[in-house]
LOTORNU-258306 format. One record per residue (C-alpha): z, x, y; residue in three letters. Coordinates in steps of 0.001 Angstrom, whole numbers, plus 500000, padded with zeros to 6 digits. Each point is the difference from the previous one (the first is absolute). Layout:
BEGIN
ZXYAla
...
***
This chain:
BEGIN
160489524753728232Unk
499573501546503587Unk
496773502615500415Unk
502253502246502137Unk
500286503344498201Unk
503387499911497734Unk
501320503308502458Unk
498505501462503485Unk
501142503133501076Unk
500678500452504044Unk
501427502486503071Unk
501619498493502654Unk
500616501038503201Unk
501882498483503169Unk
498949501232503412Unk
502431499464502750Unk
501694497396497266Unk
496776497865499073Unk
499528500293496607Unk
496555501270498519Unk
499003499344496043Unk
496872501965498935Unk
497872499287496754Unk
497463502860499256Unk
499731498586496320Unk
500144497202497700Unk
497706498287502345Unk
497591497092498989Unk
496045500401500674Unk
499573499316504020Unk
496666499293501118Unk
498759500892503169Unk
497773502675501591Unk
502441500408502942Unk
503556499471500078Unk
499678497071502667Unk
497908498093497237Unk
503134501083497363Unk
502341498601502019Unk
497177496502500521Unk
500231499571496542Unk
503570501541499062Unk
501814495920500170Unk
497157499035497159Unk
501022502778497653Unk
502307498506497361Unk
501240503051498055Unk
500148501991503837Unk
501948497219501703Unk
502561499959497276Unk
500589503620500158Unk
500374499268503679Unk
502962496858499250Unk
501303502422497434Unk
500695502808502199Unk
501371498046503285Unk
502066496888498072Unk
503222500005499190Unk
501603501453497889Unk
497729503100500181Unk
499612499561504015Unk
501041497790502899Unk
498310497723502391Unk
500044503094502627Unk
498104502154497353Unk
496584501661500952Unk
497348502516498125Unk
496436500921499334Unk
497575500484497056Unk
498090503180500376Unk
496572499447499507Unk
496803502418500960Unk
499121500839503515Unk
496979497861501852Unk
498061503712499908Unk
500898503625499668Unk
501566500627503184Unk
502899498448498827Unk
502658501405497504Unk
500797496458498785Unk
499928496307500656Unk
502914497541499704Unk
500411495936499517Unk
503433499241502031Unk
502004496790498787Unk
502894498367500764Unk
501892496749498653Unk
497557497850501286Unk
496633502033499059Unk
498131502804501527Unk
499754501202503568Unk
497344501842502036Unk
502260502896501106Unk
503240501408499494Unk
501166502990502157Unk
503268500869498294Unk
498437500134496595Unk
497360502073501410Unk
502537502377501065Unk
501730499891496714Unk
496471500524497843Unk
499130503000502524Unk
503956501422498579Unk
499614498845496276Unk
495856501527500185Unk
501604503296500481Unk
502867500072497848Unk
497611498799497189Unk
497855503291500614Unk
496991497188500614Unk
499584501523503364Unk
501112503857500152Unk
502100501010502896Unk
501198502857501982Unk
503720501277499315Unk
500205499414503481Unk
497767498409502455Unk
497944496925500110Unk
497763498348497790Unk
497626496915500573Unk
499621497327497336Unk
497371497600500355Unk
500411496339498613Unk
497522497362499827Unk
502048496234500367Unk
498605496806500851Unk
499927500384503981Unk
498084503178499539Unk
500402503734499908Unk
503508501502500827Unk
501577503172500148Unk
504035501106498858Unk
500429503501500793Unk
502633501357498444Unk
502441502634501401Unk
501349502609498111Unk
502867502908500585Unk
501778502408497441Unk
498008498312497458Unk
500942495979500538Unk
498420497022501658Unk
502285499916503622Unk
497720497087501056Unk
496485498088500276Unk
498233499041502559Unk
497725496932499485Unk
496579499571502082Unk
498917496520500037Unk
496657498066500248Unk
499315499358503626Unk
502508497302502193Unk
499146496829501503Unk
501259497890502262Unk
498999496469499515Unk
502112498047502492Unk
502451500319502363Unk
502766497386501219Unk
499112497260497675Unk
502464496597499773Unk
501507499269497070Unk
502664497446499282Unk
502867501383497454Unk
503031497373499154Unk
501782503356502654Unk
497807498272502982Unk
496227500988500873Unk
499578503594500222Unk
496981502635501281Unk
498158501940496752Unk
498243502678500296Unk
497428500879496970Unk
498258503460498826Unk
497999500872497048Unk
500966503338498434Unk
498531499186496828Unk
502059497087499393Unk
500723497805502943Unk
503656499347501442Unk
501234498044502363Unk
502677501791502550Unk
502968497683501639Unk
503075501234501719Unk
502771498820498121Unk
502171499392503129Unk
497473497356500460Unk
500682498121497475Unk
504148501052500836Unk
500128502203497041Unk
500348503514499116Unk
499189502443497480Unk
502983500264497905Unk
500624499218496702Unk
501947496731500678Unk
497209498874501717Unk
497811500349496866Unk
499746496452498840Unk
499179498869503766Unk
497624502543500239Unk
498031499335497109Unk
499759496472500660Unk
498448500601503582Unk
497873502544498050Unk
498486497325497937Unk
499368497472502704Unk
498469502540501940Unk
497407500908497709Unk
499016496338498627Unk
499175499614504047Unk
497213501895499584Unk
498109499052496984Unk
496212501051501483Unk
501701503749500228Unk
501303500209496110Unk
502994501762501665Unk
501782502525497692Unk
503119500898501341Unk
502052498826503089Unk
501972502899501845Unk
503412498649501774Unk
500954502896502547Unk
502715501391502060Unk
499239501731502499Unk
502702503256500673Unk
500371502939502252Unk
497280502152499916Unk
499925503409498819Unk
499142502715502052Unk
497066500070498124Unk
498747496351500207Unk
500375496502499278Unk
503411498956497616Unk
499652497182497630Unk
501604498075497140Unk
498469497622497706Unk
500416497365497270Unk
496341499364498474Unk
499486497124498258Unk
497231500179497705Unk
497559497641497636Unk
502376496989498796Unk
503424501067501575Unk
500493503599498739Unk
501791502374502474Unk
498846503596500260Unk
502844502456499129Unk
497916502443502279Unk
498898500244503318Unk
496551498501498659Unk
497609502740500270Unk
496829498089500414Unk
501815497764502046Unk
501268502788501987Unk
496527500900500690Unk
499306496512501599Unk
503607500430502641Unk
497976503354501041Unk
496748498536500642Unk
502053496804502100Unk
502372502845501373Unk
496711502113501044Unk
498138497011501696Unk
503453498888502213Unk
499971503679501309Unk
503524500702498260Unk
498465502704497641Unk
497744503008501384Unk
498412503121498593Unk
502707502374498167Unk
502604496848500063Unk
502151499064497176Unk
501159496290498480Unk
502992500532498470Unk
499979496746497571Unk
503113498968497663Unk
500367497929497409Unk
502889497520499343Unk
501135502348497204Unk
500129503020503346Unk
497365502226498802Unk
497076500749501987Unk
497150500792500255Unk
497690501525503481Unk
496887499101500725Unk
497527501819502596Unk
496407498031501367Unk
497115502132500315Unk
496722499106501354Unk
497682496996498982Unk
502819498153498281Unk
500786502406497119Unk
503811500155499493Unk
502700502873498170Unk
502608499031498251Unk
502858502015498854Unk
502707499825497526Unk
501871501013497174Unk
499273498557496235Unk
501887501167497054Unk
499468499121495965Unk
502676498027498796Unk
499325500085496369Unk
497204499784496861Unk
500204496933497706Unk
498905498358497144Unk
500152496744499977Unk
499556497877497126Unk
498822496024498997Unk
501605498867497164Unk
497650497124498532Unk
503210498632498927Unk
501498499457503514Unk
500204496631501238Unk
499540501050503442Unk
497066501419499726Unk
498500501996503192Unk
503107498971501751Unk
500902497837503235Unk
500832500110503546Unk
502713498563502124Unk
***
């Protein structure tokens, strides 16, 4: 019989169409002074990585599923910590389900906040310390604004040879690091019908450049620019093949640093970034590589889901 808990109780979000599953409870022991060292030992935990297959397998998930565990904060100056996973295991950042724990700390009552105004929630995740500041009017969250661990850029017009032809990659660290490619390089775009192309570049990409442990790998379009900055659109293709519904927030963060350094982005400049799915978010770089993001997150619903010891299928599958 599994050692997942027979029913685990969750809120989940989507920001800007990514979906976000939080687990506040039910949670297995996690050791770890620091929630870097959680996350270290989070793929040896048994009982924890069950919960984990439990919550983003079919027929309870999908393979695009994403969440965190809420665990304590490294110290007191933050309100919480979190443990992001994913289908494949647990990543080091995760800017739209920062943005969606800064919403769901506030409509908990975890972290009080203004009727209207702005309110700062401070979240200890693998990369570090980070910041979702929520924004409030007539009584509602209108938006969050996500302040990342400091950008950098790694390299700059690297080769890489993709079954599309060899194409220049350009690679940042915001936490997690991504790879950036034009998709017209590899004659592409970023529409839908080019999903299953894009997602197979995506994966070559990123097993090019083992000695990086690449994340994600952002395929761009380039469109008119606003009159407030740089216009984008993106397909990001994350861990093993999963396409972010979103703009990518962290991933955002690493376009503004590359945007920044070509001279494309100066002070009080906007990206305006969209997703496949045409949301978006905007991003703004301010000095020594610390990055805003800004978007809109909503809960979707509160569930219980349940293991029957009975079921065949256990913790579920993927496809």
């Amino acid at each position: 019989m599994s050692t997942t808990p027979h029913s685990v109780r969750t809120t989940d979000y989507h920001t800007a169409g990514e979906p976000f599953r939080i687990v506040d409870e039910d949670l297995p022991p996690i050791p770890g002074d620091t929630v870097a060292e959680r996350r270290a030992l989070a793929l040896r935990l048994g009982p924890l990585d069950e919960l984990r297959r439990l919550l983003v397998r079919e027929p309870r998930g999908h393979s695009g599923m994403y969440g965190g565990f809420i665990v304590p904060p490294d110290d007191d100056g933050a309100h919480f910590g979190v443990l992001f996973w994913h289908k494949d295991g647990y990543s080091t950042a995760c800017g739209h389900g920062t943005m969606a724990l800064g919403a769901w700390a506030v409509d908990t009552g975890r972290v009080p906040a203004p009727h209207d105004g702005h309110v700062p929630v401070r979240i200890d995740v693998p990369s570090g310390r980070v910041t979702a500041t929520v924004h409030r009017e007539g009584g509602r969250t209108t938006g969050v604004t996500f302040r990342n661990v400091p950008t950098r850029v790694l390299a700059r017009k690297v080769p890489v040879t993709t079954p599309y032809g060899t194409v220049e990659a350009d690679l940042a660290d915001s936490g997690a690091v991504y790879v950036s490619v034009p998709a017209r390089a590899l004659g592409l775009d970023t529409t839908r019908a080019s999903l299953p192309a894009l997602v197979r570049a995506g994966r070559e990409i990123r097993a090019a450049f083992p000695e990086h442990d690449v994340y994600g790998v952002i395929l761009y379009d380039e469109l008119p620019d606003t009159p407030t900055g740089p216009h984008q659109r993106n397909v990001t293709v994350f861990a093993d093949g999963q396409i972010d519904r979103s703009p990518c927030g962290s991933g955002t963060s690493a376009r503004l640093a590359l945007l920044g350094e070509d001279g494309r982005l100066g002070p009080g400049e906007v990206l305006t970034h969209e997703s496949v799915a045409d949301t978006v978010f905007t991003g703004r770089l301010l000095p020594g590589g610390i990055t805003e993001v800004t978007g809109a997150t909503h809960r979707t619903g509160t569930h219980t889901f349940v293991l029957d010891p009975h079921d065949d299928l256990g913790t579920g599958f993927l496809l």
